[in-house]
N, C-alpha and C positions, 0 to 999 in steps of 0.2 A: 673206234679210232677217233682222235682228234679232228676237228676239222681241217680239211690241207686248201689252204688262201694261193690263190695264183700272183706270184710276183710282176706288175705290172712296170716294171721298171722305174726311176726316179724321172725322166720327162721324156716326151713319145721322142720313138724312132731312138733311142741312147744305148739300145742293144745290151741292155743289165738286165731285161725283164727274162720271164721263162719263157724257153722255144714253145712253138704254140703245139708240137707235140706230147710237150711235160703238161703245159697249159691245159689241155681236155685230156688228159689220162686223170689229172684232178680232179675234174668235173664228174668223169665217170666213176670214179672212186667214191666221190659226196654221196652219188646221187643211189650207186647201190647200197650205200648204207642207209640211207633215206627210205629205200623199197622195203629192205630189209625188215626195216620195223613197222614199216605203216603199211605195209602190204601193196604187193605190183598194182593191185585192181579195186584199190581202195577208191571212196571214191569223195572227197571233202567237200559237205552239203555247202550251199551258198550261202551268205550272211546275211542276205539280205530278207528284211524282216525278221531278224534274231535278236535284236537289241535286249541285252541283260539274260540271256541264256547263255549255260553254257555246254562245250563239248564232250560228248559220251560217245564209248562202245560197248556193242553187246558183243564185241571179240571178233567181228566179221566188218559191219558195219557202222559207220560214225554217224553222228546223229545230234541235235540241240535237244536240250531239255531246259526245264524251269524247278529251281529251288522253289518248295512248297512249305512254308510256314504256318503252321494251324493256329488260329485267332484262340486262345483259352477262353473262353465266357462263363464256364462253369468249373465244377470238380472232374479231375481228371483222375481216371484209378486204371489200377491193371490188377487183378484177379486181387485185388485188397493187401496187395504186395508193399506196393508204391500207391501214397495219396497225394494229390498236387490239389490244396484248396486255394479257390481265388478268395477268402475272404480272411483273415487274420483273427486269429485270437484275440478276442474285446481286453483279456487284461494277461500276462506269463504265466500267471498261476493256473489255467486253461481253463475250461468246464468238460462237464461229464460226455463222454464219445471221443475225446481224444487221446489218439494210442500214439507210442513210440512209434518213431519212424513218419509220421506227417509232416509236408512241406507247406507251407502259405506262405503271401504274399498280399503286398499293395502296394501301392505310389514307390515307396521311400523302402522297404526290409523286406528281405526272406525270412522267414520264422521255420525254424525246426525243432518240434515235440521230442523228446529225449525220453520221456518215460509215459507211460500207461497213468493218465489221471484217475486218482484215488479219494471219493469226497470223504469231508474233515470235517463236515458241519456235523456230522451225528450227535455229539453227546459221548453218552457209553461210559461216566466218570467210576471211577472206580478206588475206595480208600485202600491206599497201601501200606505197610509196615516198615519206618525205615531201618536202616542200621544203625544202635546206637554211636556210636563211633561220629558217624558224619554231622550227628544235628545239632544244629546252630552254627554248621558251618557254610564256608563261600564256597561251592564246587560247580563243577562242572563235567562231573560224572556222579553215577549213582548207583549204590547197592542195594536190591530192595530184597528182604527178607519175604521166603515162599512160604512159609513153613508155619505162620501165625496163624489162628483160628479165621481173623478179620482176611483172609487173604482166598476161600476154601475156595472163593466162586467166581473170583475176579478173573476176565481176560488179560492173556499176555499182553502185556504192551508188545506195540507193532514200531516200527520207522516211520516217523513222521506223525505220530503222537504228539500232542502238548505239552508240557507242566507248566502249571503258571501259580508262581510261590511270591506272596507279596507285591504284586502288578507285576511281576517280569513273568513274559513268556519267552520260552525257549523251544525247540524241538528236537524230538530224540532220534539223533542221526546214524547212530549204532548199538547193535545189542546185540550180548551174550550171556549164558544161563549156566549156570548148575544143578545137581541137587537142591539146593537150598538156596541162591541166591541169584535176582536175575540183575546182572552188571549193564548200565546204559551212560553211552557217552550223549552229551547235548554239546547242542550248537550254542552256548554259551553259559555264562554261571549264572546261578540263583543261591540265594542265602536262605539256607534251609532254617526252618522254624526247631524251635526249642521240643516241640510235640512230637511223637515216633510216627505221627501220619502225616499225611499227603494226599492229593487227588491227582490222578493223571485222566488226560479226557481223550478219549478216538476222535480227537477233535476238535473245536473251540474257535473253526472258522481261519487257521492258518494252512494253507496251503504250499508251500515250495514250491518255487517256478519250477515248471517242466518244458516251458518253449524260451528258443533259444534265440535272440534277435540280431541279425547280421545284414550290415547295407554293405551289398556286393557291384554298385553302380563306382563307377571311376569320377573320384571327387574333382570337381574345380581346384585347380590350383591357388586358386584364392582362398579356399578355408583352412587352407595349409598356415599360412599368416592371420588367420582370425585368432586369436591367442581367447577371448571372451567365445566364442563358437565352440570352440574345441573344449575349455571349460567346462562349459554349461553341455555336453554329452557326458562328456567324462562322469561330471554329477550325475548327471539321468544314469549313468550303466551303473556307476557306483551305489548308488541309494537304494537301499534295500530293507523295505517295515520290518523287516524279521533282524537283520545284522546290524542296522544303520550304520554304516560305512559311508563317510561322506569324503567328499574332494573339494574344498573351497576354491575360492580365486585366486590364490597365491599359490595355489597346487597343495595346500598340508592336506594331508588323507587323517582323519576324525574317528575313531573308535569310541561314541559316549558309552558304550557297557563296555566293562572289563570281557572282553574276548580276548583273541590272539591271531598271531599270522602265521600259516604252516606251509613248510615246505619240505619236501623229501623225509618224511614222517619226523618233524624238529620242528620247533613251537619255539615263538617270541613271545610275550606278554608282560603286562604292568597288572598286579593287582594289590588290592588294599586287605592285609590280612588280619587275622580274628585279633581284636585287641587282647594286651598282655596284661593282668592285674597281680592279684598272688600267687595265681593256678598260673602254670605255666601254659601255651597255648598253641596249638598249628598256626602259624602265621601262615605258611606256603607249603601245596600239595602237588604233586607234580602231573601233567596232565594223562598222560598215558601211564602203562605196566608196561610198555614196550622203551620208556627213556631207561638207559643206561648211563648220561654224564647230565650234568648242569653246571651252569655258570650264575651264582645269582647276588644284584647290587642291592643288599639289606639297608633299609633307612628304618630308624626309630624314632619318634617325636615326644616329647613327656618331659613330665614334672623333677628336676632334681631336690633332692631331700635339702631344706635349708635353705632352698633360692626361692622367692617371690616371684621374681625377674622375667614370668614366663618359660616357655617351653624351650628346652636343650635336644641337642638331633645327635645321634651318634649315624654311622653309616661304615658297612663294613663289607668284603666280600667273602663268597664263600664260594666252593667248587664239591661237587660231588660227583663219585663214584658207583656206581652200579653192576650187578648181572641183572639178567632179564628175568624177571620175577620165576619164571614156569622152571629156573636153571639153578635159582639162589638158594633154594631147601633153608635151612635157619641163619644166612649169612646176612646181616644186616648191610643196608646200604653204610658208603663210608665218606665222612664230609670234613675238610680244610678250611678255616677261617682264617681270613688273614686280612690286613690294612684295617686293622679297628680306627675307627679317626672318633673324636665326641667333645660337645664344647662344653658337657661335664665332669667336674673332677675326676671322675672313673667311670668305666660306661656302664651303660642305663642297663644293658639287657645281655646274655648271652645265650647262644644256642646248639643243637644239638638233632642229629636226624635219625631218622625210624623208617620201618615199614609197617603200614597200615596193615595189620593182619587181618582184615578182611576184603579190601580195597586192592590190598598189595601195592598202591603208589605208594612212595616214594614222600615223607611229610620233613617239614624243617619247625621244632619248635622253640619257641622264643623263652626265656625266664626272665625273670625283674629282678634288677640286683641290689642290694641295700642304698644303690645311691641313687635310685629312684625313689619315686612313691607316687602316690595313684594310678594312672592309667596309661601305658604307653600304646602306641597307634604305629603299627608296624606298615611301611610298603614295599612290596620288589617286585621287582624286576628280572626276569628269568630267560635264557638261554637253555633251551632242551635239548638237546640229542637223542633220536630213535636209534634202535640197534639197526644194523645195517642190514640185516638179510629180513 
């Protein structure tokens, strides 16, 4: 029940208060709910000398106790379930004994280990066979032929493997096999060489971060306003040897190698595609077998036939259609060009899409039209869509 308050009237003797028999039927009423739950023969220890305890029962009896807080000084484990290290990983990339599921800490971060570290310094190179098709192209996936003599003895490539084609190194973030050909996506492109081989290495000293850095302390309200503070993290989370992904002082986010940004399996990206001569050429490859549309801003740069004058840009866009490779049997993808713009008489180049028939992406190729000549220097710009399921 509520608590029931004795009406003491507005000023003594004024005869509005309750009769003093309403008066203590109250009091007995409080005081049996009071028993009710603390018990008739309870009995509430004395405070004094309790300072910073607090109240407990063992359901009979009341009693003070003390919060006990364990000082950590070392590693804390429970049946190798749960590990709580007091010392931090020296760098994210972790070293050898750290498994998923490890906590650390210092001053300033909690660190949490996400996967089982795997060493990458071995070696282990291996020459591979590529797909004619791809070489001497910009990608960022890869078909490698099983099936070559040079190929009898080499290990699979694993995740988290190297290639490193022309000083770019990249790593191979996913893979899938057939019969005859092992398909790997990388963490970014390489310009494959004109030659049908390649070295991939178990290794080559890049590692993946596997620890996870979080300051979980409640910030000063002052670094909320430090606009150069909060930068200068932003860089450190951002900065990464392997992506270089930067954030300057002005806030622009920097991608110097042609990657891309994804989200809900759909790809953004800027890349500089295979230049256009006599042979007509893949300018742009789509990055997944799982895109179904694209949106893409073609710019061309080159020489018009009869102009000294330097270089003429045409820029146009195009849209494409798709099914998902594994659905399309001999249906070619299907592509719309429109808003041709060019400050040449007629434009320099036009283009036309395919499917890679070993790749299965998705290619857009460029031709050179009489009112060029020499070299054009294709780039775009691309919008991707993954199928939704």
């Amino acid at each position: 029940m509520a608590r029931l308050n004795i009406n003491i009237g507005t000023t003594a003797n004024d005869k509005t208060g309750d009769p003093l028999r309403t008066a203590f039927d109250k009091v007995n009423q409080n005081f049996v709910e009071l028993y009710a739950h603390v018990g008739a023969d309870t009995q509430i220890p004395s405070q004094s000398g309790n300072n910073g305890k607090y109240l407990t029962t063992n359901g009979t009896t009341l009693s003070w106790s003390t919060v006990t807080v364990p000082t950590l000084t070392s590693d804390l484990t429970n049946d190798s379930n749960f590990v709580v290290k007091d010392t931090p990983p020296t760098t994210l990339q972790g070293a050898s004994g750290d498994v998923a599921g490890v906590v650390a800490f210092d001053n300033n971060y909690i660190y949490y280990c996400t996967d089982d570290y795997v060493s990458v310094g071995g070696g282990g190179g291996a020459s591979v066979t590529l797909v004619p098709n791809q070489l001497g192209q910009n990608v960022n996936s890869l078909s490698i032929d099983k099936s070559g003599p040079s190929n009898t003895d080499w290990a699979v490539p694993q995740v988290g493997w190297t290639l490193t084609v022309n000083s770019t190194t990249v790593i191979i973030e996913e893979i899938t096999s057939d019969a005859s050909f092992v398909y790997m996506t990388l963490s970014g492109f390489v310009n494959l060489p004109m030659t049908g081989n390649i070295t991939l290495e178990e290794g080559g000293g890049v590692q993946p971060d596997i620890w996870v850095r979080q300051k979980w302390s409640v910030e000063d309200i002052s670094d909320l306003t430090d606009v150069t503070n909060l930068l200068s993290n932003a860089t450190d989370r951002l900065t990464n040897s392997t992506y270089d992904v930067t954030l300057d002082t002005n806030g622009n986010t920097t991608f110097p190698s042609q990657g891309y940004t994804r989200q809900n399996n759909s790809f953004t990206r800027t890349v500089n595609g295979n230049t256009i001569t006599g042979t007509p050429a893949v300018i742009w490859t789509g990055t997944s077998t799982n895109i179904t549309s694209a949106k893409l801003t073609i710019q061309v740069e080159g020489n018009e036939t009869g102009d000294s004058s330097g270089w003429h840009t045409q820029v146009c866009e195009a849209i494409i259609s798709d099914r998902y490779y594994g659905n399309a049997g001999n249906i070619d993808p299907q592509m719309t060009v429109y808003g041709i713009i060019h400050t040449s008489a007629e434009p320099l180049a036009t283009f036309t899409v395919q499917r890679n028939p070993t790749t299965h992406l998705i290619e857009v190729v460029g031709t050179i039209t009489a009112t060029a000549t020499g070299t054009l220097y294709p780039k775009v710009h691309s919008v991707e869509l993954g199928t939704r399921d």
